[in-house]
DSSP file (Angstrom, degrees, kcal/mol; ACC not computed):
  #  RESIDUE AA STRUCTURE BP1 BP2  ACC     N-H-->O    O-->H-N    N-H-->O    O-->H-N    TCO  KAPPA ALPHA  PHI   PSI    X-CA   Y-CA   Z-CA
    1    1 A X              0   0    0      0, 0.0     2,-0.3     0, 0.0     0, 0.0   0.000 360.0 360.0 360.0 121.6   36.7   -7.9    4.7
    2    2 A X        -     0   0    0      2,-0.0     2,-0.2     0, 0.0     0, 0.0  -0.963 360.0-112.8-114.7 153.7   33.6   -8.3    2.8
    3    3 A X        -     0   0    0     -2,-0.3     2,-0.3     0, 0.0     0, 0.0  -0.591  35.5-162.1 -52.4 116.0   30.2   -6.1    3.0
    4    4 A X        -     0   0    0     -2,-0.2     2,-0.2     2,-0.0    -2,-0.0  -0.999   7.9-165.6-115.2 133.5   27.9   -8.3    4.4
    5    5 A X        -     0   0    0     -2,-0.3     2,-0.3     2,-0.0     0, 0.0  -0.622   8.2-164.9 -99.7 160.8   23.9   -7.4    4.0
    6    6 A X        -     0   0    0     -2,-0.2     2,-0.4     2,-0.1    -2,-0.0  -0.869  15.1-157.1-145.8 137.2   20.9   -9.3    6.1
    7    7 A X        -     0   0    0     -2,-0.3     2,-0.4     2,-0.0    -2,-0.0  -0.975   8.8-168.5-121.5 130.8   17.5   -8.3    4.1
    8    8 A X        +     0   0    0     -2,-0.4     2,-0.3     2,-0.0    -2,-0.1  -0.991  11.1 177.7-119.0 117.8   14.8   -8.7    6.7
    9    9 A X        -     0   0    0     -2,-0.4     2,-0.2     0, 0.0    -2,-0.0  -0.942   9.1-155.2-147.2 145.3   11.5   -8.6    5.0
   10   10 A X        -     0   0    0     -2,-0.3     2,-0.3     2,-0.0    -2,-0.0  -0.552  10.2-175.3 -92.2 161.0    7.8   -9.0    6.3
   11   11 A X        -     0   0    0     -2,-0.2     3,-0.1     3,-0.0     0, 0.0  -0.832  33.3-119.2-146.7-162.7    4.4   -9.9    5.4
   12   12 A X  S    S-     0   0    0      1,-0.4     2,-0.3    -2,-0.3    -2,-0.0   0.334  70.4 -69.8-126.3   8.6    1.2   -9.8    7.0
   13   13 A X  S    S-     0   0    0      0, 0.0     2,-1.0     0, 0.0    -1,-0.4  -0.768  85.4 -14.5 137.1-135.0    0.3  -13.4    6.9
   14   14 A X    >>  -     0   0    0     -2,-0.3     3,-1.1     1,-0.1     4,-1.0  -0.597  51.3-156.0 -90.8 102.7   -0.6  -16.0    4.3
   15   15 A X  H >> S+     0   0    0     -2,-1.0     4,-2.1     1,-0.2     3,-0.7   0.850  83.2  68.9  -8.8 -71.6   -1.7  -14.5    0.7
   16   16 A X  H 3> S+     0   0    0      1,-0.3     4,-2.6     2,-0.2    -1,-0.2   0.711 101.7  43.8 -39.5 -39.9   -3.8  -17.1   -0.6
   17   17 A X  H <> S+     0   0    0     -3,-1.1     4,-1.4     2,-0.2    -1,-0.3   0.794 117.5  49.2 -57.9 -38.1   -6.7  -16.6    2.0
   18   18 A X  H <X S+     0   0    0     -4,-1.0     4,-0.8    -3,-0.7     5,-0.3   0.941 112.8  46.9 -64.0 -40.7   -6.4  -12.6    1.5
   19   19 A X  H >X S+     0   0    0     -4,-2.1     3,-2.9     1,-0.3     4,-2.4   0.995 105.3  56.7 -77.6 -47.1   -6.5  -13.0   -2.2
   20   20 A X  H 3X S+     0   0    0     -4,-2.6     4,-1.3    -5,-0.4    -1,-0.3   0.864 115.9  38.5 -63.2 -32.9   -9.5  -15.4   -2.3
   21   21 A X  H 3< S+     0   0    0     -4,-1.4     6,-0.5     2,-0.2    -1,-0.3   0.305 113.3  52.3-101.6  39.4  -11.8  -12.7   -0.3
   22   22 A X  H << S+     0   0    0     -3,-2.9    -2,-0.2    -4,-0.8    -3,-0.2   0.625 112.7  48.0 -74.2 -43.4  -10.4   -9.8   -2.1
   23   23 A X  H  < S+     0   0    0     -4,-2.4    -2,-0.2    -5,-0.3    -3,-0.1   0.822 115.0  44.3 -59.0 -53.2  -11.5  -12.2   -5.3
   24   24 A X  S  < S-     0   0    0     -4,-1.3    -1,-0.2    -5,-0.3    -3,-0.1   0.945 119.4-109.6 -83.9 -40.8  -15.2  -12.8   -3.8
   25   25 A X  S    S+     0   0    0     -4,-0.2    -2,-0.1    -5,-0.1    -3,-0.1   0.362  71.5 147.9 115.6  15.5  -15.5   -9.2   -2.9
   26   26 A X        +     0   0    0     -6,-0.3     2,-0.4     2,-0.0    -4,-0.2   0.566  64.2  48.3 -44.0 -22.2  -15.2  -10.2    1.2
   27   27 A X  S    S-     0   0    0     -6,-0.5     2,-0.6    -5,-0.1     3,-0.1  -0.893  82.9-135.2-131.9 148.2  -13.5   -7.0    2.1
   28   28 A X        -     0   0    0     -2,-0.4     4,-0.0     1,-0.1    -2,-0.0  -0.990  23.2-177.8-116.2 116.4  -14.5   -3.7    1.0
   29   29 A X    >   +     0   0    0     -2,-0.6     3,-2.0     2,-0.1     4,-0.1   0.781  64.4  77.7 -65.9 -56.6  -11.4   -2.4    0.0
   30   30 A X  G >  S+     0   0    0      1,-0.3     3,-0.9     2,-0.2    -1,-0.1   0.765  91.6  61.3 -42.9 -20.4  -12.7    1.4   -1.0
   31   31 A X  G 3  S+     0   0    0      1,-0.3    -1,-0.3     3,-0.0    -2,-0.1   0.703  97.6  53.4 -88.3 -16.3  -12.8    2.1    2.6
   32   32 A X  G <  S+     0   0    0     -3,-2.0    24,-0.7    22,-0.1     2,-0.4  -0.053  87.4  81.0  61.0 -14.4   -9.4    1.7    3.2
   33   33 A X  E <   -a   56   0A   0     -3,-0.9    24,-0.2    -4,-0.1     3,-0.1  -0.979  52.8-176.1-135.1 131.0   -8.1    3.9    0.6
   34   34 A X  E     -     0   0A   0     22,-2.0     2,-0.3    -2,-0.4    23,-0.2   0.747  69.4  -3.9-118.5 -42.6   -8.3    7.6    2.2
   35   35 A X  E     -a   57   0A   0     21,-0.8    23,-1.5    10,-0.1    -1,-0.4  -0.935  48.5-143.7-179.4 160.5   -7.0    9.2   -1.5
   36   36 A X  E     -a   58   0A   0     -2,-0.3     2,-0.5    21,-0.2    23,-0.2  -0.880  22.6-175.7-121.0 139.2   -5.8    8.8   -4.8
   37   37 A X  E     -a   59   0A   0     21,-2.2    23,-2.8    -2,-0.3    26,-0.1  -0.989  31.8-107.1-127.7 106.4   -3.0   11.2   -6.5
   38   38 A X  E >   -a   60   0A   0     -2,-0.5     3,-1.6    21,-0.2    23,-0.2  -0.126  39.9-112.7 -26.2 146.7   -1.4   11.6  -10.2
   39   39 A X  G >  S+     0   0    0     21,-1.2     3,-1.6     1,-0.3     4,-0.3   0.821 117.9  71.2 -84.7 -28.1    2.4   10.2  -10.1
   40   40 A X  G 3  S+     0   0    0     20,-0.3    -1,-0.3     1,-0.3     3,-0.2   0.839  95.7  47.5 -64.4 -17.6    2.9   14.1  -10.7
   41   41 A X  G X  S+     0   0    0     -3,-1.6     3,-0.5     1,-0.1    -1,-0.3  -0.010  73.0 133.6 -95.8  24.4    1.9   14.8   -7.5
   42   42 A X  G X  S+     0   0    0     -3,-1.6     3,-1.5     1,-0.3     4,-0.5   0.775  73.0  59.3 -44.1 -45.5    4.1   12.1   -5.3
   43   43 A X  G >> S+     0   0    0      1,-0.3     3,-2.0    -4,-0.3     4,-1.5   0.980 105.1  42.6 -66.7 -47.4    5.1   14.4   -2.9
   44   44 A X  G <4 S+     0   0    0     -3,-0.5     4,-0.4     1,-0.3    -1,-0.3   0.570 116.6  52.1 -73.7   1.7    1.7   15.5   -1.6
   45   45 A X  G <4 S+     0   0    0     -3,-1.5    -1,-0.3    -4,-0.2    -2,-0.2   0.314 107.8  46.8-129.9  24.3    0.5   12.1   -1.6
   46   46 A X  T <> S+     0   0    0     -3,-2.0     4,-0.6    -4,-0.5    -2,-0.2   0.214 114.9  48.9-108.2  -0.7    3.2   10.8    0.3
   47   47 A X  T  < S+     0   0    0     -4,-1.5     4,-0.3    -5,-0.4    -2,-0.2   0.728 105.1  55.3 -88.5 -23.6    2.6   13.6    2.5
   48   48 A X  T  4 S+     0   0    0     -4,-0.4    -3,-0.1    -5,-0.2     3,-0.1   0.643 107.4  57.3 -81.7 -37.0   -1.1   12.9    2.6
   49   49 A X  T  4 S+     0   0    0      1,-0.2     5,-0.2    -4,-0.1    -2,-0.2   0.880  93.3  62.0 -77.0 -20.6    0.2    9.3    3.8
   50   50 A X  S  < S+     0   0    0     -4,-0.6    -1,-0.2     3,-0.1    -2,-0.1   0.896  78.2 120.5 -51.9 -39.0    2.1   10.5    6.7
   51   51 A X  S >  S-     0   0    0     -4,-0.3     3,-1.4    -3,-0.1    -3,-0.1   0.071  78.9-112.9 -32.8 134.6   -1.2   11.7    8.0
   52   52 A X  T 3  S+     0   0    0      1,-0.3    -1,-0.1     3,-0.0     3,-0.1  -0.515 103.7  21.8 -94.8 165.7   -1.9   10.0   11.4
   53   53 A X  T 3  S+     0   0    0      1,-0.1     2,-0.5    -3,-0.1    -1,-0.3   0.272  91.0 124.4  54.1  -4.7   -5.1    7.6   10.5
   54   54 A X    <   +     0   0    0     -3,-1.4    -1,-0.1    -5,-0.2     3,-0.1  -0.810  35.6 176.2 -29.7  73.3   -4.5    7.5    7.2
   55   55 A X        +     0   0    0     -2,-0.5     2,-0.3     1,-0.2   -22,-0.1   0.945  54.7  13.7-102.1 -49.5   -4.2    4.1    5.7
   56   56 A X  E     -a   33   0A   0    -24,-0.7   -22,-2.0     2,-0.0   -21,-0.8  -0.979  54.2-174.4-126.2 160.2   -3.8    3.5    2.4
   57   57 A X  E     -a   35   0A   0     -2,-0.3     2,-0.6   -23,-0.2   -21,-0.2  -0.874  17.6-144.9 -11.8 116.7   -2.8    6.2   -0.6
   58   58 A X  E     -a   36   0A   0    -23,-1.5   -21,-2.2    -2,-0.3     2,-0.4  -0.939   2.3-147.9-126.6 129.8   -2.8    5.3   -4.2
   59   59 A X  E     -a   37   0A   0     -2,-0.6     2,-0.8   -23,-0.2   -21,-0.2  -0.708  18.6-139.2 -76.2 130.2   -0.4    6.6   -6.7
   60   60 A X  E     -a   38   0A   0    -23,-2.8   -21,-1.2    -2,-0.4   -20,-0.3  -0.829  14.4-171.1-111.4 114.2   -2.1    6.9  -10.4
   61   61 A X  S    S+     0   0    0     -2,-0.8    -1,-0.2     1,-0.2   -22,-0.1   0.768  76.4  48.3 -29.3 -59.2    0.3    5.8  -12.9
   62   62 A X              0   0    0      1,-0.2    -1,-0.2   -24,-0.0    -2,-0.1   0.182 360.0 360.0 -88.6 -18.7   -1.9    7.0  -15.9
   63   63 A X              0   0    0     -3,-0.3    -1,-0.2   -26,-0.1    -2,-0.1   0.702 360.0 360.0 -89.6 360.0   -3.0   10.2  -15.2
């Protein structure tokens, strides 16, 4: 018997188009991003994403 794994993985459709108006500045991004946390704080800011309406969360590496 061997372990066999199936990775089933998404995206949201084709990159190139997102990146070129992320690039021009086509999307306002800031709105989208509800709050930003210190990696010392992971828990409350993955607890802050759980939050219903909530969309995106950023972890800060560097602080």
């Amino acid at each position: 018997m061997v372990d066999e794994i199936t990775l089933i993985g998404s995206r949201c459709g084709p990159f190139i188009p997102a990146l070129e108006l992320l690039a021009t500045g086509k999307v306002d991004i800031q709105s989208l991003i509800h709050a930003h946390y210190p990696l010392s704080q992971a828990l409350e800011a993955f607890e802050k994403a759980k939050t219903k309406g909530v969309l995106k969360v950023l972890l800060e590496m560097n602080s």
